[in-house]
C-alpha positions in Angstrom: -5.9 -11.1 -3.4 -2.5 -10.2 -3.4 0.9 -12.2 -4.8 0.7 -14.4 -1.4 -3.1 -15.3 -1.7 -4.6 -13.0 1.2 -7.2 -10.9 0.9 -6.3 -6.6 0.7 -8.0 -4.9 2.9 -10.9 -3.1 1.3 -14.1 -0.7 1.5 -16.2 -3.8 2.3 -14.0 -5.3 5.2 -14.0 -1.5 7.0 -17.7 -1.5 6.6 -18.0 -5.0 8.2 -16.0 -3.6 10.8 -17.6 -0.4 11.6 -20.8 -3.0 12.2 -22.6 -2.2 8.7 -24.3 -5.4 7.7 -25.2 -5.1 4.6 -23.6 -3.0 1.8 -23.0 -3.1 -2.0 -20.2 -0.7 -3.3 -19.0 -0.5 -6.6 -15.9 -0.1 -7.9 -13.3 1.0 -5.2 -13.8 5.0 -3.7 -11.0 7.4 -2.8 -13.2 10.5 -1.6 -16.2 11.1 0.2 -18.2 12.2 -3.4 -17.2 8.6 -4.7 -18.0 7.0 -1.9 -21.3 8.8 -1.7 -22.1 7.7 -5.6 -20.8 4.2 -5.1 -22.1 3.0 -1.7 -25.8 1.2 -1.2 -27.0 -0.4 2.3 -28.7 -3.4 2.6 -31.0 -3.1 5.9 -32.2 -6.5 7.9 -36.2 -5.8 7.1 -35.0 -5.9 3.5 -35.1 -2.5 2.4 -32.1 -0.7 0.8 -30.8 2.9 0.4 -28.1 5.1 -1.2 -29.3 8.3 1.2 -25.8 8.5 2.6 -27.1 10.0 5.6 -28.8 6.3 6.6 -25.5 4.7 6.1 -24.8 5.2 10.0 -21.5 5.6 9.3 -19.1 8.5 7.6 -16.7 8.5 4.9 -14.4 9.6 7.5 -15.1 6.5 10.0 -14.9 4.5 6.8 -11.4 5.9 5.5 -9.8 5.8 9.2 -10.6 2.2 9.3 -9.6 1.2 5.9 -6.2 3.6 6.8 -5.5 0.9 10.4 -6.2 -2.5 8.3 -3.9 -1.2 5.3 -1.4 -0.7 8.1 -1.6 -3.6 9.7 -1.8 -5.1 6.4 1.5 -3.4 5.3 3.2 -4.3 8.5 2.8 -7.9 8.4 4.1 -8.5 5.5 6.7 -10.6 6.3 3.9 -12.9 7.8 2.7 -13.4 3.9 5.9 -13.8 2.7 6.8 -16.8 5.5 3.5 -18.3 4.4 4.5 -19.5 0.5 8.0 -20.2 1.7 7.3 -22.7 4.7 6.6 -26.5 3.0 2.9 -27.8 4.1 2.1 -28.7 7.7 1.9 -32.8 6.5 5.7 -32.1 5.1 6.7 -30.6 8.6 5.5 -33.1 10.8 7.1 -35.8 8.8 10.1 -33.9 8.9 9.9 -33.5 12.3 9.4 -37.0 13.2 11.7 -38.2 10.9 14.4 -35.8 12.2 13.0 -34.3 15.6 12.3 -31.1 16.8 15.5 -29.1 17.1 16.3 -29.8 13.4 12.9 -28.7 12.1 13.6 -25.7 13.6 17.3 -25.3 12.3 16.7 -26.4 8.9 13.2 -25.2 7.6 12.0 -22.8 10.2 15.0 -20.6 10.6 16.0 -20.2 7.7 12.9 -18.6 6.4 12.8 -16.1 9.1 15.7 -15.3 8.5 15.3 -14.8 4.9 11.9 -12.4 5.7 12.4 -11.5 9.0 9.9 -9.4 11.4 10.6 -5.6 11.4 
């Protein structure tokens, strides 16, 4: 988790993606060799492996991946920031109802986009 409370994108969430099912790595690997050493598949009938060639995917596929969520992770940031800064939904509807619309928006929303605003 990071400062803001969301998850980092990691080995695990790039194999999801790339449609592996079942995997088990340890510690967090920055090559192919580590990932090799590291990695273990968990198949559907049960069975399990560490013969990299059964992992159906590559190091490379797996890196690429990781690469576009740490991007996307990177480039929202301002999206994580907003989060801690906005009070909680029950605050904002009593604010809003209390106050209406147009000054929700002036006085809580704008002012924390404009404080982290998108880039």
């Amino acid at each position: 988790m990071d400062e803001y409370g969301f998850e980092k994108p990691n080995i695990g969430t790039a194999l999801k993606n790339l449609g592996v099912s079942g995997w088990c790595v340890k510690g967090t690997p920055t090559t192919e060799s580590e990932f090799r050493n590291s990695t273990r598949i968990f198949f559907s009938d049960g069975t399990e492996t560490d013969e990299y060639a059964k992992f159906g995917v590559t190091w490379t596929q797996v890196k690429t991946e990781l690469d576009r969520l740490t991007a996307i992770y990177d480039s929202e940031l301002y999206k994580r920031q907003r989060s801690v800064e906005y009070p909680a939904y029950g605050t904002q509807l009593d604010y809003i109802y209390h106050n209406g619309i147009d000054k929700w928006k002036t006085d809580i929303v704008d002012p924390v986009k404009a404080k982290y605003p998108k880039p």
